[in-house]
C-alpha positions as CSV (number, residue, x, y, z in Angstrom):
1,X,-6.9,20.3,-2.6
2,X,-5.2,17.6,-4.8
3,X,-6.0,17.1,-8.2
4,X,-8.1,13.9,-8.5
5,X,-6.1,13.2,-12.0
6,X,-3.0,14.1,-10.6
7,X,-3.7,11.8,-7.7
8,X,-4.9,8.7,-9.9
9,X,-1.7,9.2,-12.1
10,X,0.7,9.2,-9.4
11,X,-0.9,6.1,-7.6
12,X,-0.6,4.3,-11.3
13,X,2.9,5.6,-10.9
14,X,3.3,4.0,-7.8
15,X,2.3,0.5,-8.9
16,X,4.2,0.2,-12.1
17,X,7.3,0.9,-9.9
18,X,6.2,-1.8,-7.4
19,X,5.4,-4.1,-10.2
20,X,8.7,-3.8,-12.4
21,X,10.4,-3.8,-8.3
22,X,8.7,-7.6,-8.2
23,X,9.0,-8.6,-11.7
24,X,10.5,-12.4,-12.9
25,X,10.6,-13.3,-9.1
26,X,8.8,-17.1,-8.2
27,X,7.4,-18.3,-5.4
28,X,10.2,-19.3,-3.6
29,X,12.1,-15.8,-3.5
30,X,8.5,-14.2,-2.8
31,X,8.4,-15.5,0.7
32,X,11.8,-15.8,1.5
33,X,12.0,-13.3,4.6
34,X,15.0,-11.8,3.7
35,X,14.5,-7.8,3.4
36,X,15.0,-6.9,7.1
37,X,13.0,-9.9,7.6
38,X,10.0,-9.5,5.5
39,X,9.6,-11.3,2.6
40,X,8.2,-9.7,-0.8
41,X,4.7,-11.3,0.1
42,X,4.7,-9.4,3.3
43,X,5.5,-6.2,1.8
44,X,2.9,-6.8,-1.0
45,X,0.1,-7.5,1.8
46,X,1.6,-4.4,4.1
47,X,1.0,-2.6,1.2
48,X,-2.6,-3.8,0.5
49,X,-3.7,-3.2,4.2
50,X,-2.6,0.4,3.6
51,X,-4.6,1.1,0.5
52,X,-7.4,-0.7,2.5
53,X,-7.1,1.7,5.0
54,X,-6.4,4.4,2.6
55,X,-9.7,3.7,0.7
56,X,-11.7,3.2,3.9
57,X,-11.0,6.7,4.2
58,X,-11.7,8.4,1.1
59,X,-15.1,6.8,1.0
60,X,-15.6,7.7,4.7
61,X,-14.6,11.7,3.8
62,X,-16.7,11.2,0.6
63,X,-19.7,10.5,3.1
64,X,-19.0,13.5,5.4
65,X,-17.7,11.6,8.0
66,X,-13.9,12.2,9.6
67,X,-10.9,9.5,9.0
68,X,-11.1,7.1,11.8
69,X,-7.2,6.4,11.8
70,X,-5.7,9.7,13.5
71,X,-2.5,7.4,15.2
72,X,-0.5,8.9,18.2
73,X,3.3,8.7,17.3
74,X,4.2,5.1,16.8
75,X,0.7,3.5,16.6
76,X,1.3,3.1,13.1
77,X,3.7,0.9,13.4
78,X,2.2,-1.0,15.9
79,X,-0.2,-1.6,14.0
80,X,1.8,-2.5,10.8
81,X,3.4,-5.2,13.2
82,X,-0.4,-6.6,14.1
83,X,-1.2,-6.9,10.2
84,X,2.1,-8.2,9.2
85,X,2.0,-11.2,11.8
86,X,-2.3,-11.6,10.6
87,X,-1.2,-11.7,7.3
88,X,2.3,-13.2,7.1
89,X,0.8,-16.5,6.2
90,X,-0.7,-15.6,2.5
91,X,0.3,-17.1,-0.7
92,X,2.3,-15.0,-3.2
93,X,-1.1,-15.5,-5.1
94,X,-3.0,-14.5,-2.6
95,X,-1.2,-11.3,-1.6
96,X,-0.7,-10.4,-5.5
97,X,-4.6,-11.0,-5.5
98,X,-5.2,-8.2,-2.1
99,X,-2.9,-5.5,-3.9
100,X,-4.7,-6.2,-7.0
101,X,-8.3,-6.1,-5.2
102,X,-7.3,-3.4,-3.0
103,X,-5.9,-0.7,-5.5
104,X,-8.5,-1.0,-7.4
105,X,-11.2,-0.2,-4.0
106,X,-9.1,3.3,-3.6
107,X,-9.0,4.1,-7.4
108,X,-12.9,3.5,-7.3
109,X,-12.6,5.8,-4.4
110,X,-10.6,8.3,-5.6
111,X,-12.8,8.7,-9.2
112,X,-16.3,9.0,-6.7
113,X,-14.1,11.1,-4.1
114,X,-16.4,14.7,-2.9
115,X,-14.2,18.2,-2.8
116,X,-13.6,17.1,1.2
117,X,-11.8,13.5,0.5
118,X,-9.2,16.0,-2.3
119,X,-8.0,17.6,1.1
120,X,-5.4,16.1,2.6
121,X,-5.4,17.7,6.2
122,X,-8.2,15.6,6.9
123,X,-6.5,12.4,6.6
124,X,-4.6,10.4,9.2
125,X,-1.5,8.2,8.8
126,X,-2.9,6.9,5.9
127,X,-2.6,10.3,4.2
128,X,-4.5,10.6,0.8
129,X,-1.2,11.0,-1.5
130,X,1.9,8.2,0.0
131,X,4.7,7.5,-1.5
132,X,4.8,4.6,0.6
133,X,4.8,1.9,-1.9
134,X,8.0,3.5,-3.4
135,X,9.7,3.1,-0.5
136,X,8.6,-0.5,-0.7
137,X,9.5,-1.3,-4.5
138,X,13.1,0.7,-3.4
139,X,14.0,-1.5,-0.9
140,X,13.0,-5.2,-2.8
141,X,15.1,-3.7,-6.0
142,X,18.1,-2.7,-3.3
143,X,17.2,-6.9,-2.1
144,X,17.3,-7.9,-5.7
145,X,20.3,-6.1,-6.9
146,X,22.1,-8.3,-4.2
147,X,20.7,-11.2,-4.9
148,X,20.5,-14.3,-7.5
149,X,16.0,-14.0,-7.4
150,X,15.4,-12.4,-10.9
């Protein structure tokens, strides 16, 4: 079972390493798809949709219910395709607004989360505990250290 302050302090981890990652850059070099051919606003609103997801499910566990997002292999990135082409036309503003809005869903999650939503087994791709959005904020810094953005 994870420890529920242990799990709120490593997502606050998380997010100050995404937002130093994106820090100084304007509009222009936000969605400019240049990282593998995502720009930073799509990675921001990939990132978003996961917490969304990620949320979904604590709340769902919370209620005694099972996460509705076990994936075969590859389905995940599937459907990270789907939501990347959905939400590929969002502001900078807009995106900053659904990481904001949707962080802020799991950490209410995560303080109301029962004993069951602390167990990871019962999680699907989503996992409860990602270091997903690391992997994000490492590949804008490896963009910016290349680059003239900020």
């Amino acid at each position: 079972m994870e420890d529920r302050d242990e799990l709120l302090a490593h997502y606050e981890a998380m997010r100050a390493d995404l937002v130093a990652a994106i820090a100084g850059l304007d509009a222009q070099a936000m969605t400019a798809p240049v990282i593998d051919g995502w720009s930073v606003v799509d990675h921001l609103a990939h990132l978003a949709f996961w917490d969304e997801l990620r949320a979904s499910d604590v709340e769902r566990i919370s209620a005694g219910f099972e996460t509705a997002w076990r994936m075969a292999p590859g389905q995940d990135d599937i459907l990270s395709g789907v939501v990347h082409e959905c939400r590929r036309p969002l502001s900078p503003e807009q995106a900053l607004w659904e990481l904001d809005r949707s962080r802020a869903r799991l950490v209410a999650a995560l303080r109301g989360a029962t004993g069951p939503a602390l167990e990871p087994e019962r999680y699907g791709e989503a996992g409860l505990r990602s270091v997903h959005e690391a992997q994000h904020a490492a590949w804008i810094r490896a963009w910016r250290s290349g680059s003239d953005s900020g």
